[in-house]
Backbone bond lengths (Angstrom), bond angles and torsions (degrees), N, CA, C in turn:
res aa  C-N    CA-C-N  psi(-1)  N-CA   C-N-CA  omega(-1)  CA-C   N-CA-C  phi
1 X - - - 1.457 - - 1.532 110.20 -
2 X 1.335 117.35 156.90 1.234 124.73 178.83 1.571 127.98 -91.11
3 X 1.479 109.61 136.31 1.672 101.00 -175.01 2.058 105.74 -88.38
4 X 1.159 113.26 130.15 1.169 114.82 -172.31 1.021 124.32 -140.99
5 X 1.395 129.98 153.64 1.662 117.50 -137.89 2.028 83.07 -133.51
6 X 0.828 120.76 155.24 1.682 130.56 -169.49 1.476 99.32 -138.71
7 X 1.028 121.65 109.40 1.198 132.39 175.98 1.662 101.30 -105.07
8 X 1.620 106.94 123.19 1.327 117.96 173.45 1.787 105.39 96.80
9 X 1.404 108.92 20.56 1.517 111.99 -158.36 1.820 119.36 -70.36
10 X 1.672 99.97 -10.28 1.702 113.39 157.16 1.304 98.68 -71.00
11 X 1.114 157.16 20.66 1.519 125.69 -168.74 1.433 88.31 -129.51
12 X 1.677 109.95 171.90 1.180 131.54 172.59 1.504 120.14 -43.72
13 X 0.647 136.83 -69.96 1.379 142.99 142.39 1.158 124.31 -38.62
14 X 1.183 125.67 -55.91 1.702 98.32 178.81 0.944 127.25 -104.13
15 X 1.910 105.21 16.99 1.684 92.03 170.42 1.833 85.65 -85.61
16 X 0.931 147.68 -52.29 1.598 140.36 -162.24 1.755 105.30 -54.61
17 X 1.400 118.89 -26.16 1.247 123.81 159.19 1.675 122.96 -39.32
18 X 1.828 78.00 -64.51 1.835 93.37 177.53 1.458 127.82 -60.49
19 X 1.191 93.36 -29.17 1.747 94.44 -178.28 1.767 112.96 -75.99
20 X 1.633 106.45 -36.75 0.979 107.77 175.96 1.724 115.68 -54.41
21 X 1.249 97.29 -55.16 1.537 92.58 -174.09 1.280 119.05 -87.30
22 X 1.454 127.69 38.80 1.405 126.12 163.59 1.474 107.28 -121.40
23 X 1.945 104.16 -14.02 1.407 126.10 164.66 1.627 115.57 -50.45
24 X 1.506 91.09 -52.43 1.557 114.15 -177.13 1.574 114.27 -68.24
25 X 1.604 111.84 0.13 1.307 93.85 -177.76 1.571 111.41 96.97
26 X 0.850 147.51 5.92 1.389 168.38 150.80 1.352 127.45 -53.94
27 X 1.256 123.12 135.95 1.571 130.84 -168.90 1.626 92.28 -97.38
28 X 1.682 124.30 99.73 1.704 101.13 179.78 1.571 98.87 -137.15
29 X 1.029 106.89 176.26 1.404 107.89 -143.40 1.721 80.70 -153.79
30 X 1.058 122.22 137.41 2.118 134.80 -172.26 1.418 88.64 -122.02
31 X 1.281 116.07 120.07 1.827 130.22 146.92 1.391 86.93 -93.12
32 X 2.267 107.92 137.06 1.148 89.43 126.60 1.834 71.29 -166.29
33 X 1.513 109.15 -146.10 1.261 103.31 -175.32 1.681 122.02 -85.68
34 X 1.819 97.53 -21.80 1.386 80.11 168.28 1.480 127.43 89.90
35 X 1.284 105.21 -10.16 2.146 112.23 -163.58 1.726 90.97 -31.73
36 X 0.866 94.69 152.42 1.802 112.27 168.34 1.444 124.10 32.11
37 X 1.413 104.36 19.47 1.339 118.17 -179.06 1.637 135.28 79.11
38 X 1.156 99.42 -1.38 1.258 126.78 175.47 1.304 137.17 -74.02
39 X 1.546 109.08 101.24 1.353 90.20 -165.03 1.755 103.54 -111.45
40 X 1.633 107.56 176.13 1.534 103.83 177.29 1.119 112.30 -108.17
41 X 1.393 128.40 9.87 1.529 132.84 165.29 1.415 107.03 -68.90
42 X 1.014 131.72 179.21 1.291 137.60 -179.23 1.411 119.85 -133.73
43 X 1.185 123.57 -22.59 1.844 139.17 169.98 1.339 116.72 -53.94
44 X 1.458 118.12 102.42 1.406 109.53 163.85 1.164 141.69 -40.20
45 X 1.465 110.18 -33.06 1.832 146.73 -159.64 1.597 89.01 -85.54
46 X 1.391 139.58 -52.63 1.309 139.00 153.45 1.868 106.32 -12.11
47 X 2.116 102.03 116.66 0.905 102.67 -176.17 1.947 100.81 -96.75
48 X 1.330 138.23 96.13 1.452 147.63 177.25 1.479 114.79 -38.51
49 X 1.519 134.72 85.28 1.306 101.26 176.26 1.789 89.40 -133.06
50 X 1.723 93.26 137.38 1.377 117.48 -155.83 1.660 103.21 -94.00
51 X 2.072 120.55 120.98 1.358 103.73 -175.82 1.660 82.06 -154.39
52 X 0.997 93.40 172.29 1.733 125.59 169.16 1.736 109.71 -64.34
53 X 0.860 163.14 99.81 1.538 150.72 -178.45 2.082 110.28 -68.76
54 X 1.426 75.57 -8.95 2.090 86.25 -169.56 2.250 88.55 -93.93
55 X 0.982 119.42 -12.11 1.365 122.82 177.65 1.386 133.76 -96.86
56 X 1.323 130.69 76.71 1.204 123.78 -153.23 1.036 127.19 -75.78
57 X 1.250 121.95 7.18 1.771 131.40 167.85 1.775 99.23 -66.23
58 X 1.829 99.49 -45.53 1.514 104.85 -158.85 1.514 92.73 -74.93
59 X 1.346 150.25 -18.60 1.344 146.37 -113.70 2.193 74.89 -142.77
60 X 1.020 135.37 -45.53 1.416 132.93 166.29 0.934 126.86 -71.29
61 X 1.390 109.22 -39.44 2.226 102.25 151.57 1.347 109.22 -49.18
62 X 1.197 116.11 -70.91 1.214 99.23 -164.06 1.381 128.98 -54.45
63 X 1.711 110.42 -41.12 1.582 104.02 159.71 1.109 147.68 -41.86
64 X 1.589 127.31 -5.46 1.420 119.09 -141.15 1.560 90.25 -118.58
65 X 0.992 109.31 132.97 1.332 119.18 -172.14 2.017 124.46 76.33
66 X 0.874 105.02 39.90 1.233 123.34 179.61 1.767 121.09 -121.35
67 X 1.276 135.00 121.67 1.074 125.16 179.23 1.603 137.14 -79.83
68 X 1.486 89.75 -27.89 1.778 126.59 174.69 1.499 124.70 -128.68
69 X 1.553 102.22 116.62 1.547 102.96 -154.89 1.559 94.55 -120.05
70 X 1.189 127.42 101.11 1.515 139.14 -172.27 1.857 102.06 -98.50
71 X 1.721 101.28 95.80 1.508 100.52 170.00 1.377 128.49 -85.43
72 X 1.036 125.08 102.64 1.348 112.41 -163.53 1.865 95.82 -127.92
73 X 1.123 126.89 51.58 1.517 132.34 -161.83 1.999 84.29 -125.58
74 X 1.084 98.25 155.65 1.606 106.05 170.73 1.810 108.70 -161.83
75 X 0.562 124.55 126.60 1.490 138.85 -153.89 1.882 92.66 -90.61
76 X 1.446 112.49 -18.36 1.569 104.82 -173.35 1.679 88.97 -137.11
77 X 1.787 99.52 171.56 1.148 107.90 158.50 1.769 118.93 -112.63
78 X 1.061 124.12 -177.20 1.432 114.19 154.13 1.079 144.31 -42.10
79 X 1.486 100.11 -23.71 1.487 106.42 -164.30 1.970 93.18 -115.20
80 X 1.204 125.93 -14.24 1.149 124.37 -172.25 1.273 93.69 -96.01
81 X 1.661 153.69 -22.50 0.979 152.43 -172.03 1.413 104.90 -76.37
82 X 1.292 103.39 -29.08 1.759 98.10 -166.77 1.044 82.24 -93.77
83 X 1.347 159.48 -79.73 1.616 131.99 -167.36 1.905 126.15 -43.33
84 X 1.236 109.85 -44.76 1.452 109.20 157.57 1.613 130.99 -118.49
85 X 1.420 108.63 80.15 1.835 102.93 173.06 0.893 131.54 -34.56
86 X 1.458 119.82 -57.14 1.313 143.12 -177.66 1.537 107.69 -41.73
87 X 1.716 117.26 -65.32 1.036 116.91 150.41 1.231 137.94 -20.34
88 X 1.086 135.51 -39.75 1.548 149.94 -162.98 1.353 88.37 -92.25
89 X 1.172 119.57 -56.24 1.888 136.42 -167.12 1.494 104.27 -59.74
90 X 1.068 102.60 -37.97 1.640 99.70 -165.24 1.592 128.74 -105.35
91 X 1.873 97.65 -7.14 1.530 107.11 -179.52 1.671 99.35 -122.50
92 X 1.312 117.36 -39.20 1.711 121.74 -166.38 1.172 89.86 -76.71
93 X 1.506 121.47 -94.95 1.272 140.03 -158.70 2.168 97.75 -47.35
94 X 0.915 125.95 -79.49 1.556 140.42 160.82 1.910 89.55 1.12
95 X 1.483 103.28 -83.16 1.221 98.28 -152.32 1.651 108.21 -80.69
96 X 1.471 119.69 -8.38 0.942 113.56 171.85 1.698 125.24 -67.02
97 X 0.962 101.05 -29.42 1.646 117.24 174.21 1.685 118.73 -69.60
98 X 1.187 90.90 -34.75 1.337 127.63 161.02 1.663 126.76 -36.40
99 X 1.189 102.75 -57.52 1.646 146.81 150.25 1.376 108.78 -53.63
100 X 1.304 117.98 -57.04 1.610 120.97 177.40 1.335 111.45 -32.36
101 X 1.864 103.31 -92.97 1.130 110.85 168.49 1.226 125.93 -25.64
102 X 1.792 117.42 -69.65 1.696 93.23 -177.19 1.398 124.66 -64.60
103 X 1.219 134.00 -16.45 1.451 124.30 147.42 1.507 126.67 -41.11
104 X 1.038 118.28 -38.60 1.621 123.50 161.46 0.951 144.18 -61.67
105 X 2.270 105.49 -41.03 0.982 97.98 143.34 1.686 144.89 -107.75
106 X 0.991 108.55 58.40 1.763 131.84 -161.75 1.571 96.57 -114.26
107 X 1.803 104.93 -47.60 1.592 114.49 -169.50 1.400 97.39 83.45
108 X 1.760 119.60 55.93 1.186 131.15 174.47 2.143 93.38 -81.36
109 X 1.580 103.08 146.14 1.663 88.07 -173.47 1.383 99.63 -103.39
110 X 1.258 129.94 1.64 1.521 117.48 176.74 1.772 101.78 -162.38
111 X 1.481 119.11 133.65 1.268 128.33 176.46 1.945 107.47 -104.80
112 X 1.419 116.19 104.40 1.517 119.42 168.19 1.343 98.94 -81.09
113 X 1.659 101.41 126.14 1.573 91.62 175.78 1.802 111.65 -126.28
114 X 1.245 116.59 109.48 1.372 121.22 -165.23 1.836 107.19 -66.51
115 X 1.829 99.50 97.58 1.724 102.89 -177.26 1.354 91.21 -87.46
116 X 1.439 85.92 -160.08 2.182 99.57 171.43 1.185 100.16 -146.73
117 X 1.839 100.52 122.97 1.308 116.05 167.46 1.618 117.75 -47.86
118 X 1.305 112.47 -45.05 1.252 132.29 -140.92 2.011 90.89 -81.53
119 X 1.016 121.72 -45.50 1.212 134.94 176.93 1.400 129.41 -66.14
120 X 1.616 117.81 -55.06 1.201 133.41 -164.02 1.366 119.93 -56.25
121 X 1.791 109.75 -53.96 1.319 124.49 -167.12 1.827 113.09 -62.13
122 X 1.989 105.26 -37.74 1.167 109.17 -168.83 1.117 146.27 111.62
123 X 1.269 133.24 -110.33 2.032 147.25 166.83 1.425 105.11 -150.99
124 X 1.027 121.78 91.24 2.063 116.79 176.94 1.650 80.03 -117.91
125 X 1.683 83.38 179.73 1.541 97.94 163.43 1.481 120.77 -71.87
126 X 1.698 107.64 -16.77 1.685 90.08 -140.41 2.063 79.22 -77.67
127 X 1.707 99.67 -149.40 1.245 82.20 -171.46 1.681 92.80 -150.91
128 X 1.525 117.95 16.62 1.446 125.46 165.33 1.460 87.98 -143.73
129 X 1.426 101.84 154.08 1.786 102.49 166.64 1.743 111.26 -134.10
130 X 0.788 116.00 140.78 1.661 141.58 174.20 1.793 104.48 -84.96
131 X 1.434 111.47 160.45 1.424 102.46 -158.31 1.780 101.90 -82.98
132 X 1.264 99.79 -2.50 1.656 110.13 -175.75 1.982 107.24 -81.54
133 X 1.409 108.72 5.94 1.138 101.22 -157.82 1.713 101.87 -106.25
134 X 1.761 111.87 144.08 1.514 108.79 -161.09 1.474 99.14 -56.59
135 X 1.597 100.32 147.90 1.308 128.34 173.82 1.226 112.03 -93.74
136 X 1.783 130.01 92.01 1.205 147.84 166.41 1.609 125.31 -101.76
137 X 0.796 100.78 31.83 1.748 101.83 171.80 1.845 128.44 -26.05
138 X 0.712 113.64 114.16 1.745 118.26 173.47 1.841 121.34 -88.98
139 X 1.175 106.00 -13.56 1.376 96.53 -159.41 1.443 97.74 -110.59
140 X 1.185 135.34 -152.02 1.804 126.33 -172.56 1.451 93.24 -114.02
141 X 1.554 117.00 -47.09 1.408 117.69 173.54 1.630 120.18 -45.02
142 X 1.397 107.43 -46.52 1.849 98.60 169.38 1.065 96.56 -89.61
143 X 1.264 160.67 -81.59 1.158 132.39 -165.41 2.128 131.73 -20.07
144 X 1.337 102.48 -50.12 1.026 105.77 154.97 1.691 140.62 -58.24
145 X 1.422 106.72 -40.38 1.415 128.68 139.17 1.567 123.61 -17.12
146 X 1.092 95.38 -71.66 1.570 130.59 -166.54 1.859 88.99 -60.91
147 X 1.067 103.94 -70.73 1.464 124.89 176.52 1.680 110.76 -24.19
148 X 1.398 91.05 -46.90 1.455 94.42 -151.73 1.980 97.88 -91.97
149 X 1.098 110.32 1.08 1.410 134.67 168.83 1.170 127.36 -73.99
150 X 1.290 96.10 -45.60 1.644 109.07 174.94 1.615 110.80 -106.33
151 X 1.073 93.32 26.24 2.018 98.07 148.86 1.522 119.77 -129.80
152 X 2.057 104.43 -6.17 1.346 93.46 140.11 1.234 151.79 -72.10
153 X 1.559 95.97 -8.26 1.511 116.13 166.14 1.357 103.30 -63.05
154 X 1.192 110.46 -77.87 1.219 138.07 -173.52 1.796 114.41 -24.17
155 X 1.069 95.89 -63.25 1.898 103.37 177.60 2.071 94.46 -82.72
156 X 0.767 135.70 16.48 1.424 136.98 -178.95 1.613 111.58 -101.26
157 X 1.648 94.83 -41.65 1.274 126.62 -173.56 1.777 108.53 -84.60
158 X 1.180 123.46 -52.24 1.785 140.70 177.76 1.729 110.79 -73.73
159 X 1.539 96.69 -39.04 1.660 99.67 -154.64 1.878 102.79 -109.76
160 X 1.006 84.32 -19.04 1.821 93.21 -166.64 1.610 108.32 79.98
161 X 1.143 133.35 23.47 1.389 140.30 -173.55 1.640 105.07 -79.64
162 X 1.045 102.58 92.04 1.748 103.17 163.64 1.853 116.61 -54.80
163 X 1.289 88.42 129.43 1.539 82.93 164.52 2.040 100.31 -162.94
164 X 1.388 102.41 -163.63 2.049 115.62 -151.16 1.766 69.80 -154.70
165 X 1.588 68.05 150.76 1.372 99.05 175.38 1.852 101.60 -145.31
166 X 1.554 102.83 109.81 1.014 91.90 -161.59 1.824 101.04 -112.43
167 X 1.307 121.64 107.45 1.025 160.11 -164.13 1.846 98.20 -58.72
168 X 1.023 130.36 57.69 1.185 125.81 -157.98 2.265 115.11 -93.36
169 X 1.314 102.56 139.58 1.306 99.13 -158.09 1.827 94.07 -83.59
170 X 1.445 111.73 -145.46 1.259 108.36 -176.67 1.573 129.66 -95.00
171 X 1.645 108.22 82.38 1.416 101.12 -156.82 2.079 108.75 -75.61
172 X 1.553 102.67 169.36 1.064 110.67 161.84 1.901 103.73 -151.69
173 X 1.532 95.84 -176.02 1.016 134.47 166.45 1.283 128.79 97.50
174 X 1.875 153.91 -142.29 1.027 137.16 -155.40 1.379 131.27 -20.36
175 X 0.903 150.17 69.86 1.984 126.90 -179.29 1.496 89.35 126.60
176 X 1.216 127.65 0.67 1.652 122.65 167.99 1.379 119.76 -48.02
177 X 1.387 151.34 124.35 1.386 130.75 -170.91 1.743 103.73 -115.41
178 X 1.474 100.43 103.65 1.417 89.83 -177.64 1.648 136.33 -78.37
179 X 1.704 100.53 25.16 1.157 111.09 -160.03 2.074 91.35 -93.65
180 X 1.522 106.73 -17.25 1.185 91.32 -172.36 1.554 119.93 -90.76
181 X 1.087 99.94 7.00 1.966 118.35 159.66 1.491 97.10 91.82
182 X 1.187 112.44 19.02 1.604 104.21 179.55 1.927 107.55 -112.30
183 X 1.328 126.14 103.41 1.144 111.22 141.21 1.366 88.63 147.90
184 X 1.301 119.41 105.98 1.794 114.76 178.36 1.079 98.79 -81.02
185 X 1.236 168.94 80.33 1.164 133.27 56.28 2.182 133.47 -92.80
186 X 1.072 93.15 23.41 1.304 88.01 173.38 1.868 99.90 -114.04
187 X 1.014 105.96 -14.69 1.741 122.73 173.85 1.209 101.75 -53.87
188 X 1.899 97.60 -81.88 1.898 106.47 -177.00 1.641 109.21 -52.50
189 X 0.712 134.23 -32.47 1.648 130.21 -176.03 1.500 101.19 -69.67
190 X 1.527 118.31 -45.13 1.546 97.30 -177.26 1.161 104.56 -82.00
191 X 1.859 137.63 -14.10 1.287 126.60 -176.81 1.637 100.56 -53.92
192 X 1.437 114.35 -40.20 1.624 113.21 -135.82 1.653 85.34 -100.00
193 X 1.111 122.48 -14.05 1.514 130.44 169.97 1.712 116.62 -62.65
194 X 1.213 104.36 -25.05 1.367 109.60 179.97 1.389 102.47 -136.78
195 X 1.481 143.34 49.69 1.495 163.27 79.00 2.012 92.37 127.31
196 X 1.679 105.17 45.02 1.321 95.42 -172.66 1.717 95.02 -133.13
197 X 1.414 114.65 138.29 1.311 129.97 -162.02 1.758 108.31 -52.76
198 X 1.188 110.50 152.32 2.028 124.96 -164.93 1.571 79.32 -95.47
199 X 1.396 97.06 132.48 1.826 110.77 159.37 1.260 117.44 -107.58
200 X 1.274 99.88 133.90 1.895 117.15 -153.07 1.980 97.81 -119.58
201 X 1.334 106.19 76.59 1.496 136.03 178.28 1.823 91.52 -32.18
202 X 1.030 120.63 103.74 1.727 118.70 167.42 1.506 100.61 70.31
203 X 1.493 102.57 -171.22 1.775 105.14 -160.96 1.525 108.77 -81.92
204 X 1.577 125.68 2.10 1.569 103.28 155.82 1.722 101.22 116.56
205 X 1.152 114.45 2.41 1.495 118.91 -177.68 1.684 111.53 -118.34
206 X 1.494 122.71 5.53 1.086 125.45 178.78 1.834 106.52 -56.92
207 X 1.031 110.43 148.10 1.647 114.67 -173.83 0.886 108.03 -105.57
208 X 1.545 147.15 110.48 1.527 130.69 167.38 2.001 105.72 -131.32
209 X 1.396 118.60 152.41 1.294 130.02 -171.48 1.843 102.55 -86.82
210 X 1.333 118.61 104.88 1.160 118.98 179.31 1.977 123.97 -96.67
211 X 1.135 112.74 114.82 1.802 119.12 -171.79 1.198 100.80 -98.08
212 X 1.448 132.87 137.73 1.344 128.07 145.82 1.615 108.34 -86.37
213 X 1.584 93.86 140.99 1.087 126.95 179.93 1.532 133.09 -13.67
214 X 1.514 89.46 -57.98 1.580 118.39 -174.15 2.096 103.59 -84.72
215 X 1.472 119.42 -21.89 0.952 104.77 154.27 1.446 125.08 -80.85
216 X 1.537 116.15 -42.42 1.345 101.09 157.65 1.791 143.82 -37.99
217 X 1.188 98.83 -20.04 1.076 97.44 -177.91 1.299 130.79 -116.89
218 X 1.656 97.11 7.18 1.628 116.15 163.64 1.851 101.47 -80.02
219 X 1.336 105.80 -20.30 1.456 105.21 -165.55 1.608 96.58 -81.20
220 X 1.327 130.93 -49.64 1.353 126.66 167.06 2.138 116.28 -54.84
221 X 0.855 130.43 -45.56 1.559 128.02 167.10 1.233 102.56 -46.35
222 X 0.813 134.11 -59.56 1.521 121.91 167.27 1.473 129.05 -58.92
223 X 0.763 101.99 -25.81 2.084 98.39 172.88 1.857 101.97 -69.08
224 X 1.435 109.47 -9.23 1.951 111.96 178.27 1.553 85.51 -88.11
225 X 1.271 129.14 -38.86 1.522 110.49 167.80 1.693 126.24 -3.39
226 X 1.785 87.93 -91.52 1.169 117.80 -179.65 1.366 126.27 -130.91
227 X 1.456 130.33 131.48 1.387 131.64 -162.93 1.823 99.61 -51.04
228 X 1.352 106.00 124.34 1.397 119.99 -177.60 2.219 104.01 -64.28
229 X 1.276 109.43 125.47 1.245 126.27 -179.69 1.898 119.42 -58.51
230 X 1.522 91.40 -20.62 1.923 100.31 177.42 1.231 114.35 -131.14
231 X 1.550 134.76 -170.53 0.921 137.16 -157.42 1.548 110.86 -95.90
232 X 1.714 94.50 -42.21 1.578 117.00 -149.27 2.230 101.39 -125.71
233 X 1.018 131.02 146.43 1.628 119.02 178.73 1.459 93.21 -150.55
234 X 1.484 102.88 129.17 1.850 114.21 148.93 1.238 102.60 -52.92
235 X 1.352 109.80 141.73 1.230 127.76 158.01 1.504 103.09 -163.29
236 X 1.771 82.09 125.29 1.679 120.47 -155.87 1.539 112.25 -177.86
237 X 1.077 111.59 159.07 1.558 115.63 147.99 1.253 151.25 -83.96
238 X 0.875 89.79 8.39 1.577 128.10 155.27 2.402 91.94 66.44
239 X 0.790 101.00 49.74 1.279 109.32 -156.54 1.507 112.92 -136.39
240 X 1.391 132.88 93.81 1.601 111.15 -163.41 1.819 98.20 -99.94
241 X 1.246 104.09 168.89 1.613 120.40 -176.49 1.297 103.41 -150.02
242 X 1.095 129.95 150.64 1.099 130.77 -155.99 2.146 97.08 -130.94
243 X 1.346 118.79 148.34 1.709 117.88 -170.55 1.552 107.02 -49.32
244 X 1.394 118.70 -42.04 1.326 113.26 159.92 2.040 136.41 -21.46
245 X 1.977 89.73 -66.15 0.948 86.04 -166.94 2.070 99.35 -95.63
246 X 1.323 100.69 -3.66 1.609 92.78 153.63 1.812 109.99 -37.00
247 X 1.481 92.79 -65.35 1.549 104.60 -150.37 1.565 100.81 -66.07
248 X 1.243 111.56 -49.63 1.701 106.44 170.90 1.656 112.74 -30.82
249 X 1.279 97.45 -71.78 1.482 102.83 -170.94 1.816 105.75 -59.79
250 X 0.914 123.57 -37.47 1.903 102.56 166.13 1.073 133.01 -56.61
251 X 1.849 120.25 -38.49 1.603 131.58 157.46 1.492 122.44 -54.20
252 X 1.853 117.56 3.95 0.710 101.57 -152.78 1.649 78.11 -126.14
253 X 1.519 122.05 -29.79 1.872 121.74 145.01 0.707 108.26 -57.72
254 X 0.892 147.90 -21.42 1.994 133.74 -171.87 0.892 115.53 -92.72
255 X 1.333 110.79 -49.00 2.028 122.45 -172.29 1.227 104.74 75.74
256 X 0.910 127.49 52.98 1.492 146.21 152.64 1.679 134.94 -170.41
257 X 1.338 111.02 155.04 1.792 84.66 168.80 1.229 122.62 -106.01
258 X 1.179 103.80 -151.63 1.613 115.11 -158.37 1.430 119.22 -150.50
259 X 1.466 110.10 124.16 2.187 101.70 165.98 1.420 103.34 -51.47
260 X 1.170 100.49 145.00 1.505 132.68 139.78 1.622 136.87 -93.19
261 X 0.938 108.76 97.34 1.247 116.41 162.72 1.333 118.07 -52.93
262 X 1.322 129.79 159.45 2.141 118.86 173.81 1.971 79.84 -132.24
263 X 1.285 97.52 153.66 1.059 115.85 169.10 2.053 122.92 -140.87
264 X 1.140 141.94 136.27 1.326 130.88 -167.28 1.135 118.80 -60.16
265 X 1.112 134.27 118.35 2.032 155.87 138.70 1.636 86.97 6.08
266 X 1.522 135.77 107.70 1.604 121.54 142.15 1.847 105.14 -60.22
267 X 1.630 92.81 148.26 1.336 89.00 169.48 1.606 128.01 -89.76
268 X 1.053 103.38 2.05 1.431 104.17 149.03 2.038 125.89 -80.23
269 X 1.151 120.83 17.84 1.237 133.74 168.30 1.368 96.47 -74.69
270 X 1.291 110.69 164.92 1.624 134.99 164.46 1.250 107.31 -138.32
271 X 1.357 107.56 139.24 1.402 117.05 179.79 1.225 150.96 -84.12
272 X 1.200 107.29 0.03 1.604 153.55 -125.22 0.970 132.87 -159.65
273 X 1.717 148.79 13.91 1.473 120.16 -161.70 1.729 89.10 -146.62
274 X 1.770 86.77 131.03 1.333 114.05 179.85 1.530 114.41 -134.14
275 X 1.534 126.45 101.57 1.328 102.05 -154.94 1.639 110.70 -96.45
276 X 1.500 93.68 -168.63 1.571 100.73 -158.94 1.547 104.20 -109.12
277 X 1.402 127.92 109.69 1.568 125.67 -145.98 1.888 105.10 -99.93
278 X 1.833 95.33 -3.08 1.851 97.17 -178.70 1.519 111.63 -28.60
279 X 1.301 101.44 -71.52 1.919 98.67 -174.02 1.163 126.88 -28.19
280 X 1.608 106.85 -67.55 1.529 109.29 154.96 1.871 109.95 -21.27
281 X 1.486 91.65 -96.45 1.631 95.29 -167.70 1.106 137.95 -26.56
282 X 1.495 112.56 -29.44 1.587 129.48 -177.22 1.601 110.65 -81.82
283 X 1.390 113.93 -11.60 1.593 109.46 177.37 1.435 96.55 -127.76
284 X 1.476 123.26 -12.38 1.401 86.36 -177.58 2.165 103.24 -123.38
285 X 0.959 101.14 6.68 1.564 116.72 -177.04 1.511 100.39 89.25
286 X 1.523 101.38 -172.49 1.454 125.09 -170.79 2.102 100.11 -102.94
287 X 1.809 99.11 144.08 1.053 104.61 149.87 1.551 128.04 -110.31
288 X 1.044 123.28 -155.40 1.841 124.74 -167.77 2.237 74.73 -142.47
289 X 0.829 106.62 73.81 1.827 124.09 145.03 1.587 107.92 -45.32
290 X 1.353 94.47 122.96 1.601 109.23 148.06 1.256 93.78 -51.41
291 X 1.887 95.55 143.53 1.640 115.94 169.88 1.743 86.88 -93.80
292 X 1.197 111.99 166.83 1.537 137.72 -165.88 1.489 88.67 -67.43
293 X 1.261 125.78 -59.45 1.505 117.81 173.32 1.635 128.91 -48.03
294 X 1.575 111.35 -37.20 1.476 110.50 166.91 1.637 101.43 -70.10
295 X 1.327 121.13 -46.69 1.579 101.69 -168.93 1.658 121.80 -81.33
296 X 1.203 103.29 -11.81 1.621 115.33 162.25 1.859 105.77 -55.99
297 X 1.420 125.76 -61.55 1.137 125.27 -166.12 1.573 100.27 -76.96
298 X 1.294 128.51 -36.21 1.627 129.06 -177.16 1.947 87.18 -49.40
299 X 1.664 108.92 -79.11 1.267 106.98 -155.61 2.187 105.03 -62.42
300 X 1.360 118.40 -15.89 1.174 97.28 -179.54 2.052 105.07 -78.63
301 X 1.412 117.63 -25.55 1.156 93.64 -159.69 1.655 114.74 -88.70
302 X 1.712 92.99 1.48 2.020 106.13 169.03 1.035 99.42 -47.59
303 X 1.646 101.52 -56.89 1.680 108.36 -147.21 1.329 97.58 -65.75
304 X 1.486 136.81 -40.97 1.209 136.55 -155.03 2.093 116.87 -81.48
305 X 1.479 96.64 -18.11 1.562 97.39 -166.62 1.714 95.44 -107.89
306 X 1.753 100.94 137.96 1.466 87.45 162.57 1.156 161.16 -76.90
């Protein structure tokens, strides 16, 4: 089994990361900060070691001796990037590179690096994208993304540092925190959880590809399989839905409806992007995915039971 280091392993994602792969039999080890000791993984076997990610003394302990270094930590969200770039520029992207290097020089053997599908590609015409498709980003979050991509080249190219870039669409569910403004549907579920109206960002036809969590992250355990064949992988369901039929399908867990609030389109939104998961499929096979309706009721009835 593999020893593997989880960077960001309090967060939504990588605590469901962590559990998985200590599930799997895995030597893993959670960086993150840790406040009060608390973590949201659930694995005992989880080795806890508590650091700064902006500190690279704390950020090289933890690396050293690790074979698989899964970053999935982000210092911003989408929506906090577009109010402060600089921010994004100077703590995410900064320390993520940051990370690079000492992975390189540690003799880390593979870097997972959690991008965003949903961000990277941009506004084109087409209206799904494949990983071959130009990388135009508008917002600071893909841009930064993007950024942090092309220094996996970069140390891939200088250092010999293998690493994935895993292109990830719009996940939700268990351990989602909708307080950090990222993810319409774990948002509207806690709006309507505490009896206050769902805000429906522009007129309701925006298209985006929605994954639950726990399938996402059966799709990454498997790339420790076998050394992944490319650089970069969709990962998605290759499936678009549009805020509409978000909202349908929640009135339809709940058993009831709900106000809507409307709120204005940023123009850094895209309207459009549903990606194209072939690559994936062709090296690593097909799964049987929750439909948006099974993972709508999985993540509403977490939230709901104690």
């Amino acid at each position: 089994m593999a020893r593997c280091l989880v960077i960001g392993a309090n967060g939504f994602l990588g605590s469901r990361l962590t559990d998985a792969l200590s599930a799997a039999g895995h030597d893993v080890t959670g960086f993150d900060r840790f406040r009060d000791g608390i973590h949201s993984y659930t694995s005992p076997d989880v080795v806890p070691v508590a650091g700064d990610f902006l500190d690279p003394d704390d950020v090289a302990a933890a690396v050293s001796g690790h074979e698989y270094v899964f970053h999935f930590l982000s210092t911003t969200t989408p929506a906090s990037a577009d109010r402060e770039p600089t921010v994004d520029l100077r703590t995410n992207v900064s320390a993520s590179v940051e990370l690079l290097s000492l992975c390189a020089a540690a003799g880390v053997r593979r870097v997972f690096f959690a991008s965003s599908g949903g961000a990277i590609y941009g506004p084109q015409a087409r209206r799904t994208f494949d990983e071959d498709a130009p990388l135009r980003p508008v917002s600071p979050y893909g841009i930064g993304k993007l950024t942090i991509e092309r220094y996996l080249d970069y140390y891939a190219t200088t250092a010999g540092l293998e690493s994935v870039a895993l292109r990830i669409s719009n996940p939700y569910g268990p351990r989602a925190r909708p307080a950090t403004g990222q993810g319409i549907i774990p948002i509207t579920l806690e709006r309507i959880r505490r009896g206050e109206p769902a805000v429906q960002v522009g007129d309701g036809s925006m298209i985006r590809d929605y994954i639950h969590v726990d399938d996402l992250v059966g799709r990454i355990l498997r790339m420790l399989d076998h050394a992944p064949r490319h650089r970069a992988y969709n990962l998605g369901s290759g499936l678009g839905h549009s805020v509409a039929d978000v909202f349908a399908a929640i009135r339809t867990v709940v058993g009831h409806d709900f106000a809507i609030t409307r709120a204005p389109q940023p123009a850094t939104f895209v309207d459009h992007v549903v990606l194209e998961v072939g690559r994936f499929r062709a090296e690593y096979g097909t799964d049987r995915d929750r439909t948006l309706a099974e993972g709508i009721a999985d993540t509403w009835t977490r939230m709901t039971t104690p």
